[in-house]
C-alpha positions in Angstrom: 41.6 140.5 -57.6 43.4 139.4 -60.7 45.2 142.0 -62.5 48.7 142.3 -63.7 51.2 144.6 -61.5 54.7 146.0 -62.5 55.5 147.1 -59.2 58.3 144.2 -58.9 59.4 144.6 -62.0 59.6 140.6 -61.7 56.5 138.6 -63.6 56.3 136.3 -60.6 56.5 138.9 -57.3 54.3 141.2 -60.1 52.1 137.8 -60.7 51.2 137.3 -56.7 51.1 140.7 -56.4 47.9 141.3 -58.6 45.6 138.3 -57.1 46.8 138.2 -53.4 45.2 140.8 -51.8 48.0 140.0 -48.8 50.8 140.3 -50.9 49.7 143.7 -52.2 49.4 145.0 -48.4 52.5 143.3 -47.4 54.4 145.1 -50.6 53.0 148.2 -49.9 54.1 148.1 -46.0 57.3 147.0 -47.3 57.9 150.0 -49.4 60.2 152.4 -47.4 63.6 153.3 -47.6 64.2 150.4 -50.1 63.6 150.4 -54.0 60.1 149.8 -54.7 60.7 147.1 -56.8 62.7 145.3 -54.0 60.0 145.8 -51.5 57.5 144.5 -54.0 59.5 141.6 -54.6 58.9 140.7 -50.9 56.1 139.4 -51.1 57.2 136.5 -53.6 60.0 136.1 -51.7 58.4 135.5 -48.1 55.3 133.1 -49.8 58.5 131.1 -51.1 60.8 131.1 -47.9 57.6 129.1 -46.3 57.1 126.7 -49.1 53.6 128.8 -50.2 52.0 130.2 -53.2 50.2 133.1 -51.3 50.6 134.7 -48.5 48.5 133.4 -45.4 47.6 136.2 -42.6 47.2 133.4 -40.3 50.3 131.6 -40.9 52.5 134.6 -40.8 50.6 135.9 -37.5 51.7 132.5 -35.8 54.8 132.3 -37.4 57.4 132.3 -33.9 59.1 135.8 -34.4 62.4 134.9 -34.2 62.2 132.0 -37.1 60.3 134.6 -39.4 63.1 137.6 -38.6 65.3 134.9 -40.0 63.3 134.2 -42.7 63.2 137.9 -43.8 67.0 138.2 -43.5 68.4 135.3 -45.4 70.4 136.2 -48.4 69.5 138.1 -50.4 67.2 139.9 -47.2 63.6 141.2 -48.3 64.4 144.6 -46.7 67.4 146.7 -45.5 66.1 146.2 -42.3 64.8 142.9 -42.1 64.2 141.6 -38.9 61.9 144.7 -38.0 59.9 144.8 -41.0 59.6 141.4 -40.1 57.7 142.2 -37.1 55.9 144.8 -38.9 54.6 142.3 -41.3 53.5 140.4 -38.5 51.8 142.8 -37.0 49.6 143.8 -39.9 49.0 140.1 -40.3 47.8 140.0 -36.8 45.7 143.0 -37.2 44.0 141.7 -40.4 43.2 138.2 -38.5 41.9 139.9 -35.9 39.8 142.9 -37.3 39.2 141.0 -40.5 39.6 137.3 -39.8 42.8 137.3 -42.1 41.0 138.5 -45.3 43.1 141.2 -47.0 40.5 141.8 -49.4 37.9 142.9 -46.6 39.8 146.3 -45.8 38.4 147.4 -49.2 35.5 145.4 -49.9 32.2 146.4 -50.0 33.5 150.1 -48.7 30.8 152.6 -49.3 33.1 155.7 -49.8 36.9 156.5 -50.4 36.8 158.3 -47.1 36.1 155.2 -45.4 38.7 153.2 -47.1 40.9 155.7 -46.2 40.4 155.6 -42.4 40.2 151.6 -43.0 43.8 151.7 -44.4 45.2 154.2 -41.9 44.6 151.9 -39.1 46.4 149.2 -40.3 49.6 148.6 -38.7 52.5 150.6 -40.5 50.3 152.5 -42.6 50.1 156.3 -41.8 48.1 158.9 -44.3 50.4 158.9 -46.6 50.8 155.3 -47.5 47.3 154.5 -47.1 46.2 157.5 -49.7 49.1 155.7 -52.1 47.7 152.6 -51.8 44.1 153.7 -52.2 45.2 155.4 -55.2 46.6 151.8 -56.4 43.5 150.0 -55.8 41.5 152.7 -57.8 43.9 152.9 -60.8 44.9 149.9 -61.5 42.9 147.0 -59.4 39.3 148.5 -60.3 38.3 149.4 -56.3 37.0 152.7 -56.7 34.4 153.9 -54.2 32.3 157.0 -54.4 34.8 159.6 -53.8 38.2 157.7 -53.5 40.3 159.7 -55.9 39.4 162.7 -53.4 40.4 160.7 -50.9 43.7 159.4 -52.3 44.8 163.4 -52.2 47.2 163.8 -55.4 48.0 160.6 -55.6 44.6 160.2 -57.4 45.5 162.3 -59.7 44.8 160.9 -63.1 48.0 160.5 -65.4 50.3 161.8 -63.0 53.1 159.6 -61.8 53.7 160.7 -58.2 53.5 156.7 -56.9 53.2 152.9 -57.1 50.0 153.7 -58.0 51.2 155.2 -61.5 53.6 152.6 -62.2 52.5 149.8 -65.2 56.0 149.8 -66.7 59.1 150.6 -67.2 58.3 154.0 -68.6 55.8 155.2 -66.3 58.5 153.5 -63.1 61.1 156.5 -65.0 58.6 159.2 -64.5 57.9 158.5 -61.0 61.4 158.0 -60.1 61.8 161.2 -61.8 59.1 163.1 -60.1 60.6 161.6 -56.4 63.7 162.9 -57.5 62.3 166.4 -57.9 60.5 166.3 -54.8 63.7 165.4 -52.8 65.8 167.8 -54.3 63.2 170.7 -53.8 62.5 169.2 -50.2 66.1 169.6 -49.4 66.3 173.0 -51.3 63.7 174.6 -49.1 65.7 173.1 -46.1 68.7 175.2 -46.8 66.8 178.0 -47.4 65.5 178.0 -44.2 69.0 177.9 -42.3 
């Protein structure tokens, strides 16, 4: 994996982002109820706040809980919630040394079909359907992983040229459009809501 990202909107998080398999998982898990390009800046972040490059699944699975909470909520804090996305991160990290022996990478490689990397991604910790079909949609569109059958299997998010997620993002301009389209969603979301009263 070496590709340039714009999720970050920061050459350095976007930098780490598009060779550490890690960082793009971690980003990814990061990415709720924060802007995206905060929770992709996360990744930079927490590789710095332990004196790394990258991001070690190992490291941060031993990492004592309390000490990496910490780490996550020093100013400026990598999420608006900190200390449990901390734990979440640890989690996956846990998960991806045991099931994987701390290879990011092996979720996705050598998959045969986009079916499998789906049901691969949805059992990571903190990933349910539908941020495992976004980030399967990512690793087709823009880091070249594309099983038999993994736009399929990426639902709508696989969509080509539609700009419905981080997938779609590779600038400033395409980061408008999706921002635009989640605004739609939200405010049709909350129309059919009152409808319904």
């Amino acid at each position: 994996m070496d590709v340039t990202l714009h999720l970050a909107q920061d050459p350095e998080a976007d930098e780490l982002l598009g060779r550490s398999p890690l960082a793009a998982l971690v980003g990814m898990l990061l990415d709720q109820q924060v802007p995206m390009e905060w929770a992709f800046k996360g990744p930079s972040t927490i590789a710095r706040r332990m004196g790394a490059e990258d991001l070690d699944a190992h490291d941060i699975a031993a990492y004592d809980p309390e000490a990496f909470a910490a780490l996550l909520s020093d100013k400026p804090a990598v999420h608006r919630y900190p200390g449990s996305m901390a734990g979440r991160v640890q989690q996956l990290c846990r998960y991806l040394v045991d099931t994987y022996d701390g290879d990011a990478e092996a979720v996705w490689r050598g998959v045969g079909t986009g079916g499998e990397l789906l049901k691969r991604l949805q059992e990571l910790p903190g990933f349910g359907k539908q941020k495992a079909q976004i980030f399967l949609a990512l690793l087709g569109k823009q880091l070249g992983v594309q099983p038999e059958g993994w736009r399929e299997a990426a639902g709508a998010y696989g969509e080509p040229k539609s700009f419905r997620s981080v997938a779609d993002i590779t600038g400033p301009e395409s980061l408008t459009k999706v921002r635009a389209h989640k605004q739609e969603m939200k405010a049709a979301a909350k129309a059919a809501k009152a409808s319904g009263k």
